[in-house]
C-alpha positions in Angstrom: 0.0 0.0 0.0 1.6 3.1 -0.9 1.6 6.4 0.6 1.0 9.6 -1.2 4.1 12.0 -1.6 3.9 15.2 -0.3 4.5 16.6 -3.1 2.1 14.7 -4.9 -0.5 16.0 -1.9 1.0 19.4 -3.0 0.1 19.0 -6.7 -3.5 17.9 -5.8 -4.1 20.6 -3.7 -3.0 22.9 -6.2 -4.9 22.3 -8.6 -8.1 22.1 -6.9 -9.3 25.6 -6.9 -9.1 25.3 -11.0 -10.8 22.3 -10.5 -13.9 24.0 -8.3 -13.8 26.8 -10.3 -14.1 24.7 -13.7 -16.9 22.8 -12.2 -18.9 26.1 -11.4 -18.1 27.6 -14.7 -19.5 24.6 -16.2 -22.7 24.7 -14.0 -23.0 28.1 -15.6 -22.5 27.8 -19.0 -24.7 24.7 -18.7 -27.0 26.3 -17.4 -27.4 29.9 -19.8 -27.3 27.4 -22.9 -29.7 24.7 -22.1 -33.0 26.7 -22.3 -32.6 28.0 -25.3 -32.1 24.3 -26.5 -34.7 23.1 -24.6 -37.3 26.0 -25.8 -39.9 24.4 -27.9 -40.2 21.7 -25.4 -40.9 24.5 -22.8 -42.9 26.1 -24.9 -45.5 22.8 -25.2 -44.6 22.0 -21.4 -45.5 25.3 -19.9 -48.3 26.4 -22.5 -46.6 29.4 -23.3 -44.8 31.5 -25.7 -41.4 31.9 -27.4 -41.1 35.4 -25.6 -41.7 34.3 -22.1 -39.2 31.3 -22.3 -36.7 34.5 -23.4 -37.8 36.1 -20.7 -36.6 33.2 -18.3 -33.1 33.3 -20.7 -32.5 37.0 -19.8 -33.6 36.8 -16.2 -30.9 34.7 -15.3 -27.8 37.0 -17.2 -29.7 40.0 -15.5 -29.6 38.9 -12.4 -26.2 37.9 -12.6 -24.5 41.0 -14.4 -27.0 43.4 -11.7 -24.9 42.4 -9.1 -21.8 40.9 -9.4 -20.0 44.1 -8.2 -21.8 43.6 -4.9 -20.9 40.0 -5.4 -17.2 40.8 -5.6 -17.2 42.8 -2.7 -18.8 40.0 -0.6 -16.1 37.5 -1.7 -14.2 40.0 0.5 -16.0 40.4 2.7 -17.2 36.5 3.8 -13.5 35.0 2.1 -13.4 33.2 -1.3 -14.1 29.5 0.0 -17.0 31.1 1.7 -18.7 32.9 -0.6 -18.4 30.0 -3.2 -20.2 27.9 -1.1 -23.1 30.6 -0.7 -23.4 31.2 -4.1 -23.8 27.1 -4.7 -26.2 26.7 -2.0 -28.0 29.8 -3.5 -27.6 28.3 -7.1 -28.6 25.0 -6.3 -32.2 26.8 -4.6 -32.3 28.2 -8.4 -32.3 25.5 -10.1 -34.7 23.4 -7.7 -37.5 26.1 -8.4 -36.8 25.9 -12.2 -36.8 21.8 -11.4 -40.4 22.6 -9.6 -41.6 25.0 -12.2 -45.5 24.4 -13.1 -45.5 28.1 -14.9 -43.1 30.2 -16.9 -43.2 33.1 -14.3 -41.9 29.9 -11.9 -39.4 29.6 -14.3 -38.1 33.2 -14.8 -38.0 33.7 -11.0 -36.2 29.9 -11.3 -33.5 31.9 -13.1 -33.8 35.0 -11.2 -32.5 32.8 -7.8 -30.1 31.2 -10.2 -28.7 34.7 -11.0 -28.3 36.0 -7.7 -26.0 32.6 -6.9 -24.2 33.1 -10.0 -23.4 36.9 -9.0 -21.5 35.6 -6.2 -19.7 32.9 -8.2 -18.6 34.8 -11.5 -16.7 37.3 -9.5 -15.4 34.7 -7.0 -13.8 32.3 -9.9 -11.2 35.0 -10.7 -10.2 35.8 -7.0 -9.8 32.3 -6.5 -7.8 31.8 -9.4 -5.8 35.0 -8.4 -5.2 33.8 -5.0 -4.1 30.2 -6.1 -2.2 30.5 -9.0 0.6 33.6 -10.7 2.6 33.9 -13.6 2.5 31.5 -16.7 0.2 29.3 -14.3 -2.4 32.1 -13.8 -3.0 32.9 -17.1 -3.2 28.6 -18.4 -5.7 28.4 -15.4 -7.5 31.8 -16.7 -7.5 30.1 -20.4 -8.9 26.6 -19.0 -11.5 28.4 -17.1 -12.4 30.3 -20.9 -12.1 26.7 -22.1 -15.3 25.7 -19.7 -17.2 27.6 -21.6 -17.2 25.9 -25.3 -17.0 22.4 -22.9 -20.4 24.1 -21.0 -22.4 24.7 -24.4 -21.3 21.2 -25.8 -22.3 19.5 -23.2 -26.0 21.6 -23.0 -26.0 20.7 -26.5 -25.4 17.0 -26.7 -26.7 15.9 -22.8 -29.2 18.9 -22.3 -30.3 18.1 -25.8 -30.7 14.3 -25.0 -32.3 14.0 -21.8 -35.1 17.1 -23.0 -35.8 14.7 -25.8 -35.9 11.4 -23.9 -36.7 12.8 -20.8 -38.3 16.3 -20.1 -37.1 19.5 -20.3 -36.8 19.5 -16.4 -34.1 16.6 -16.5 -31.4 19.0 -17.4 -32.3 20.9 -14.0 -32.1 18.0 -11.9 -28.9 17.2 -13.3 -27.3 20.3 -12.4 -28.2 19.9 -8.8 -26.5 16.3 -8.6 -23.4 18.7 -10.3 -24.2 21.7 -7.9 -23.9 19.1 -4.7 -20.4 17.4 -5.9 -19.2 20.9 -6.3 -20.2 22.0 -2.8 -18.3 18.9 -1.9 -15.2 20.1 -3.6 -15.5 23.7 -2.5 -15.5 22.3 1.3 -12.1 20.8 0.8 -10.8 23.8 -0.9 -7.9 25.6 1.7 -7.0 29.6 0.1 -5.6 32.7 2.2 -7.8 35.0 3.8 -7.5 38.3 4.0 -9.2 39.9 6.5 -11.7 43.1 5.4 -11.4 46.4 6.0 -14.1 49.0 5.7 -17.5 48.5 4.8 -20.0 47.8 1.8 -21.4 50.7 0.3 -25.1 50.5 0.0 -26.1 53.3 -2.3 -23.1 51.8 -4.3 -24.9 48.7 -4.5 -28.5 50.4 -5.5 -26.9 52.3 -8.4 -24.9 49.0 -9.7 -28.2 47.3 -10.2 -30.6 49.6 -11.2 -28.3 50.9 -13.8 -28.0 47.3 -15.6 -31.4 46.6 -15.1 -32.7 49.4 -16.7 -30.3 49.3 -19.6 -31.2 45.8 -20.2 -35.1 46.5 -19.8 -34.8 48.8 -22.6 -32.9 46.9 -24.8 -35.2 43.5 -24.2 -38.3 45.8 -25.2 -37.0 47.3 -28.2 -39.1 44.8 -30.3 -42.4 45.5 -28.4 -42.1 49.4 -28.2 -39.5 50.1 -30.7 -36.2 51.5 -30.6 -37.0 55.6 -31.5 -40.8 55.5 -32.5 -43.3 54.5 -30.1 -45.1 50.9 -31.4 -48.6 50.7 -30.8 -48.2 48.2 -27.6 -45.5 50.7 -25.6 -47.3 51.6 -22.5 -46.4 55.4 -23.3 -45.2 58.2 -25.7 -44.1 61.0 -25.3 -44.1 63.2 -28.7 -44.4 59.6 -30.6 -40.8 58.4 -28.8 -40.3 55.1 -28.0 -39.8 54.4 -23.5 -37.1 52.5 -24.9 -35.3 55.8 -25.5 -35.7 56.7 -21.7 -35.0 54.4 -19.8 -31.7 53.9 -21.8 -30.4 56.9 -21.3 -31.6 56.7 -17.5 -29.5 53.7 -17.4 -26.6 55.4 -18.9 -27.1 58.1 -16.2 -27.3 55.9 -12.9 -24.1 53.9 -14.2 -22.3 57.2 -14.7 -23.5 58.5 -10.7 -22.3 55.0 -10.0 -18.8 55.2 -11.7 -18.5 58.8 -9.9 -19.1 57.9 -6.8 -16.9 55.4 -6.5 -13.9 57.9 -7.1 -15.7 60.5 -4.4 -15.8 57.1 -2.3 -12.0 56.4 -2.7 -11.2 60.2 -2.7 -12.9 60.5 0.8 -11.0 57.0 2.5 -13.8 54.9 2.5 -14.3 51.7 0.6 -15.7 51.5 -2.9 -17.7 48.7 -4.1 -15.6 48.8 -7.6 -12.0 49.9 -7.2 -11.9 53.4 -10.0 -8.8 51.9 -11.7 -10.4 48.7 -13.1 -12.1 51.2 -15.7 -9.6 53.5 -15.3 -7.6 52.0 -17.5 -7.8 51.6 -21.5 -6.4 48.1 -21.7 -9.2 47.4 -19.1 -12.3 49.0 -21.0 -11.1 47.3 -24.0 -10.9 44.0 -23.0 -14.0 44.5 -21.0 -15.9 45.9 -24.0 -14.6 43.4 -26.2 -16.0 40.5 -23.8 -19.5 42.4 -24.2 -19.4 42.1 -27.6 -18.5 38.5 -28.2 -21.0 37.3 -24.9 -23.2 39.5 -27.1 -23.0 37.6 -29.8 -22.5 34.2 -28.1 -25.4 34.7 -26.6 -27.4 35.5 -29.6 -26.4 32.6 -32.2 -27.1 30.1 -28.9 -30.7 31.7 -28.7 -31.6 31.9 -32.6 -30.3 28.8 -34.4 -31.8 26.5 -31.9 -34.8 28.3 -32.0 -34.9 28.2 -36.2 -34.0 24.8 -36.3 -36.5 23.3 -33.9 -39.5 25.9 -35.1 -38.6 25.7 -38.6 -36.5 22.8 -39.5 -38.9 20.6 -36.8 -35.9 18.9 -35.8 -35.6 17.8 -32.0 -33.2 19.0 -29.6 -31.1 15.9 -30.1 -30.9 17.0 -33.7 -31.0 20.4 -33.2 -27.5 19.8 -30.8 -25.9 17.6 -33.5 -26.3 20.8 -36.2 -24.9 23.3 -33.8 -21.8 21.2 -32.2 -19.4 22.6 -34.3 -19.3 26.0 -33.3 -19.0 24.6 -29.5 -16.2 22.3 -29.9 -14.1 24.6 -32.4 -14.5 27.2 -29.3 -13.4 24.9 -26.8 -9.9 24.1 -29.0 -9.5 27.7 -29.9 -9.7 28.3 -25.9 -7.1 25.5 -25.4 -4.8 27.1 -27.7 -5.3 30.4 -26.6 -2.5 30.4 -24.0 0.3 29.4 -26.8 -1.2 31.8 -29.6 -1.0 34.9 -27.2 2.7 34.1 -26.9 3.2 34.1 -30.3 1.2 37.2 -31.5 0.9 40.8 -29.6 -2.6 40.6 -28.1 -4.2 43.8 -30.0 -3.7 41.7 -33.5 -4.8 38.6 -31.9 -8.3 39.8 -30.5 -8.7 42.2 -33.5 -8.0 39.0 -35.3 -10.4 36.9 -33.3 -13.7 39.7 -33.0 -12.9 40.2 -37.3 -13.0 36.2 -37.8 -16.1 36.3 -35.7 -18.3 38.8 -37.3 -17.0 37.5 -40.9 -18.2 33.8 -39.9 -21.7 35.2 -39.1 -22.3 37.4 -41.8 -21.3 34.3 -43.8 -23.6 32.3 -41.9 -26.4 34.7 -42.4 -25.9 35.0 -46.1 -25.9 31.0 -46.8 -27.8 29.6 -44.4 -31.2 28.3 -45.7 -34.3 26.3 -44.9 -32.4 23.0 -45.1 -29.9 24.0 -43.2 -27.2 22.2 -45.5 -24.0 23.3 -47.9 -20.0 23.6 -47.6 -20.3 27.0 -46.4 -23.0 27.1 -43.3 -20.1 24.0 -42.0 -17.0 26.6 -42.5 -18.9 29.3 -40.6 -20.0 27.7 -37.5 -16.4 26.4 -36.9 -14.8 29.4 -37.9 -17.5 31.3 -35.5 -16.4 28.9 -32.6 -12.8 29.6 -33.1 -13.0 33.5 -33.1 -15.5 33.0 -30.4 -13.3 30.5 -28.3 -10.2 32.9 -28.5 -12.1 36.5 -27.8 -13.2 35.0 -24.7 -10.0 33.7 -23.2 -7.5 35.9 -24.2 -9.4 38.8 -23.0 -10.3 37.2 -19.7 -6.8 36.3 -19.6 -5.5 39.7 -20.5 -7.3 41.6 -17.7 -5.8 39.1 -14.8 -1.9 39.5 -16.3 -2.3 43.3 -16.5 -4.0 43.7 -12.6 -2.4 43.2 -9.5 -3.3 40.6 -7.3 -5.1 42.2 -4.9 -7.9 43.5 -7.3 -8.7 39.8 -8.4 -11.7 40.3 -7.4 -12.0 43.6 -8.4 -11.8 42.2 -12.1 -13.7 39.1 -11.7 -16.6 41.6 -10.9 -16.2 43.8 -13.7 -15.5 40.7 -16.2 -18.7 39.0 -14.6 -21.1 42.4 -15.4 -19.2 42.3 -18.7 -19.9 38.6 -19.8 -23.1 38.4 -18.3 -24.4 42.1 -19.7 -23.4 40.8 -22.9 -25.5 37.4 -22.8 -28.4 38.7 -21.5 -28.3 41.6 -24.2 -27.2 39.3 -26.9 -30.5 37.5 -26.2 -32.8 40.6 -26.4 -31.1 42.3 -29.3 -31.1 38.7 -31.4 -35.0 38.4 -30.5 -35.8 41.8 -30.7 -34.3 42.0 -34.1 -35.8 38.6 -35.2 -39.5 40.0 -34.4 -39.1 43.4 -35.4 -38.1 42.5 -39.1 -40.5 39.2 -39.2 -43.4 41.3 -38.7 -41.9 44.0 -41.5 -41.3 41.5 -44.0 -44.4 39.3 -43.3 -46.3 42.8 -43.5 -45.3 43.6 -46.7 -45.1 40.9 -48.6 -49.1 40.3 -47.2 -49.9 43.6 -48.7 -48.0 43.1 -51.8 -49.3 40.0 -52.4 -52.0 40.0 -55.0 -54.4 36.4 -53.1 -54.1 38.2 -50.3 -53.9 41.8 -50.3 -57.6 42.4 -50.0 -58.3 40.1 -47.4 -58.2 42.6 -44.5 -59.0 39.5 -42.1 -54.5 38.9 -42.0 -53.1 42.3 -40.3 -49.4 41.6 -39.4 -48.3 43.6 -36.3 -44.6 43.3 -34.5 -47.1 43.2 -31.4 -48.9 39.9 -33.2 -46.6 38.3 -35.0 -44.6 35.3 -33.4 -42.0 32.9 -34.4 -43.9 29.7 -35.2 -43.8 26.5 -36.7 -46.2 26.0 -40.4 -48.5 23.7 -38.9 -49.4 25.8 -35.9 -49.8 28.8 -38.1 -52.0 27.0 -40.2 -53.8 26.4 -37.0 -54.1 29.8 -36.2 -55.4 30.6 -39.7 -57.7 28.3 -40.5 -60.7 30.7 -38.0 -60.3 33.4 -40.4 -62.1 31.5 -43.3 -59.2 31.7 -45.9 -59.4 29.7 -49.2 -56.7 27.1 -49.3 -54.7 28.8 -51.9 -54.7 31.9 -49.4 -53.8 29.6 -46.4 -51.0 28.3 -48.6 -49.5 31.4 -50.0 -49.4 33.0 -45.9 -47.8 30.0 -44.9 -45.4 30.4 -47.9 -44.8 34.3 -46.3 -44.2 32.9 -43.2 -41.5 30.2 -44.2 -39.8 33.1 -46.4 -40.1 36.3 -43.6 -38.6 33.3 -40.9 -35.2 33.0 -42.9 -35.2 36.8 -43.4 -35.4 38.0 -40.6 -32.7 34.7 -39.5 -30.3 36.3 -42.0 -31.3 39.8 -40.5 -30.4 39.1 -36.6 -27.2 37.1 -37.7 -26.5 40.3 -40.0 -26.6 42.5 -36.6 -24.3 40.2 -34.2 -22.2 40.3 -37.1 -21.6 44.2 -36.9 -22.0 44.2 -33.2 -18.9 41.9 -32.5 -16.7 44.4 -34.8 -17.6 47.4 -32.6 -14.5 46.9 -29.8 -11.7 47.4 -32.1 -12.0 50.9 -32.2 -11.2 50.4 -28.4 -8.0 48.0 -29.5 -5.8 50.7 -29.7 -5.0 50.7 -26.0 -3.8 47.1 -26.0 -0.5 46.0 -26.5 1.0 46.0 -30.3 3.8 43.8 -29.5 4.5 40.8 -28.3 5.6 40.7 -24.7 9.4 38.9 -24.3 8.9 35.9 -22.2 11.1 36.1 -19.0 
């Protein structure tokens, strides 16, 4: 019987903070790309609609990007190994509502909980990192952290996928609990420094934090109901024919900006700010930070449309539907793995310039070749080539931001990359479904009016209020009570298939551009390669 070496002990226990922190990651990831895989099933489950289950999407990224500041600052407060085991046990409580769920509004407060756990865990992952590991080894366990992410979506993809078809679309919830338990496990065994805290938590610092993001991402999730500058007919009010959408933007814009100054009057004065200044004080910091919006943004986006088209559309089932999107997920994951070798080989300005362009150009691809069938050369190039600009603009920024800080504001930066990732997910939902609506309604409009069986039958009016995202047989079913011939009924089903892959090609379009707009911001990062040693 052998006895384990103490340095063998040494090497186990070093690596066990990556481990925990993989395991949450996962937990997470899992987690924000399972419903959207799972949404026709919840659809049928629940007895709902396409925009409440999005509702339930966003709640969760909300929650999570509202406060994670707040949930850095109480990983220094309660200690890292602490506040990881809150935000499980919190989590886990999430996750048992969603289990539970017998409405949708179960299910978006399932998320909500959820978010709140995750707020403490995002933030935590990179102070646990930064208080275990330094140097070269830092920045490989920042990249296989990055990593979890394309491992995460595979894995909602191919087991989320499977047990909502053979099970439920609750099986995937009970799974994550088993998960969320074994990971408590770990996180009990986990030993890190603490250091003790000194001051106290602002609380108006904490009320401007959330209220900021919440507003900001309220507006932007109702910009297909009320419209982004013109007031729709279903906005609640307008003022001078102005969308709310306007309003509460810029009231969001405003809160966040109070919020930034305060935090310097906080630190000017001695007292403790919730979000150190100089994590946005600094240009390499906003620009890694905004590019991690952008490509969450658009993450987030192509995970919430192309299942959605190709279970609605295609009728395939979330088995299938996983099998059709698996290469953008795996190509992420080896892109993430290779990250930590490429950014020693090219200056990290070129690299995520080169990663956001590769990005963008794979989904404007996408969005010009992609088709009812779903099939062709090209649709395969893009989805890999997506995953691989998507895999490295994730890691290398994340592991930009923790090579560039000190120590000590590990936390700091987990917060600010948690409210960055999660900001962008939760918009990257909205803006992908807001766009999808907005121009399915247009097109299906006008091409009703244009259309010479069906312009005078005022019985079909197209609104971005009535239109939804459905499959041909349940439009016929909605159709057949206004008394249409069946060359009518045909030729609006016809409209329907052809407005679907418009306004597809349209969304895609829009994440395209959206991804490209951090490089302006790339100028602050470094244009040459770093010598090693």
């Amino acid at each position: 019987m052998s006895t384990e070496s103490a340095d063998e002990a040494h090497l186990r226990a070093t690596w066990l903070p990556l481990i925990l922190v993989c395991f949450t990651g996962l937990v997470s990831v899992f987690n924000a790309s399972v419903l959207p895989m799972a949404i026709s099933a919840v659809v049928e489950g629940l007895d709902t609609t396409i925009s409440n289950v999005q509702l339930a999407i966003v709640a969760y990224g909300v929650f999570v990007a509202a406060f994670t500041i707040t949930g850095g600052k109480i990983s220094g407060v309660l200690g890292a190994r602490n506040t990881q085991l809150l935000g499980l046990t919190v989590y886990a409580a999430g996750m048992l509502i969603c289990l539970l769920a017998q409405e949708v509004s179960m299910l978006v407060a399932g998320e909500a909980v959820a978010g709140l756990g995750g707020a403490l865990l995002v933030p935590n992952a990179l102070a646990i990192l930064g208080q275990a590991y330094s140097g070269t080894q830092r920045t490989v366990a920042v990249s296989i952290l990055a990593g979890t992410t394309g491992i995460g979506a595979a894995l909602a993809l191919l087991v989320g996928g499977f047990l909502v078809q053979t099970w439920s679309w609750r099986a995937p919830f009970l799974l994550l609990l088993v998960v969320i338990v074994g990971t408590l496990v770990i996180a009990s065994r986990v030993v890190l420094p603490r250091t003790p805290f000194l001051g106290s938590v602002d609380k108006v610092s904490i009320a401007l934090s959330a209220v900021g993001v919440l507003l900001l991402v309220a507006a932007i999730n109702q910009i297909g109901a009320w419209g982004l500058l013109l007031a729709a007919d279903s906005a609640p009010v307008g003022v001078l024919g102005l969308s709310p959408v306007l309003a509460l933007l810029l009231l969001g814009v405003l809160v966040l900006h109070v919020f930034a100054v305060r935090q310097h009057s906080l630190q000017d004065s001695g007292r403790t700010a919730l979000l150190a200044p100089q994590v946005f004080g600094s240009g390499l910091n906003r620009a890694c930070l905004s590019g991690l919006v952008a490509v969450n943004l658009l993450m987030a986006g192509v995970s919430y449309l192309l299942p959605l088209y190709t279970q609605m559309v295609l009728g395939k089932s979330p088995m299938g539907s996983a099998m059709m999107l698996v290469p953008i997920s795996l190509a992420a994951l080896v892109s993430a793995a290779a990250t930590p070798i490429l950014m020693r080989l090219v200056a990290c300005r070129w690299l995520l310039t080169g990663a956001h362009v590769l990005a963008a150009a794979s989904v404007i691809l996408l969005a010009f070749t992609i088709s009812n069938h779903w099939s062709g050369v090209w649709t395969g190039v893009s989805e890999v080539c997506l995953g691989l600009g998507i895999g490295v603009g994730l890691s290398a920024g994340a592991a930009l931001l923790m090579e560039t800080s000190p120590p000590s504001l590990a936390g700091e930066i987990g917060s600010a990359r948690g409210m960055a990732t999660f900001l962008g997910l939760c918009t990257g939902t909205a803006v992908a479904g807001a766009v999808l609506m907005s121009v399915l309604a247009q097109s299906a409009s006008s091409r009703v009016a244009d259309d010479p069986d069906l312009q005078s039958d005022s019985r079909i009016h197209v609104t971005t209020s009535s239109v939804s995202f459905v499959a041909n047989d349940d439009l016929r079913g909605r159709l057949v009570g206004l008394d249409l011939t069946s060359e009518q009924l045909d030729r609006a089903v016809e409209i329907n298939i052809e407005s679907r892959l418009v306004a597809l090609r349209a969304s895609l379009f829009v994440l395209g551009l959206a991804v490209l707009l951090p490089i302006v911001a790339f100028r602050h990062l470094p244009a040459r390669r770093e010598p090693e040693g």
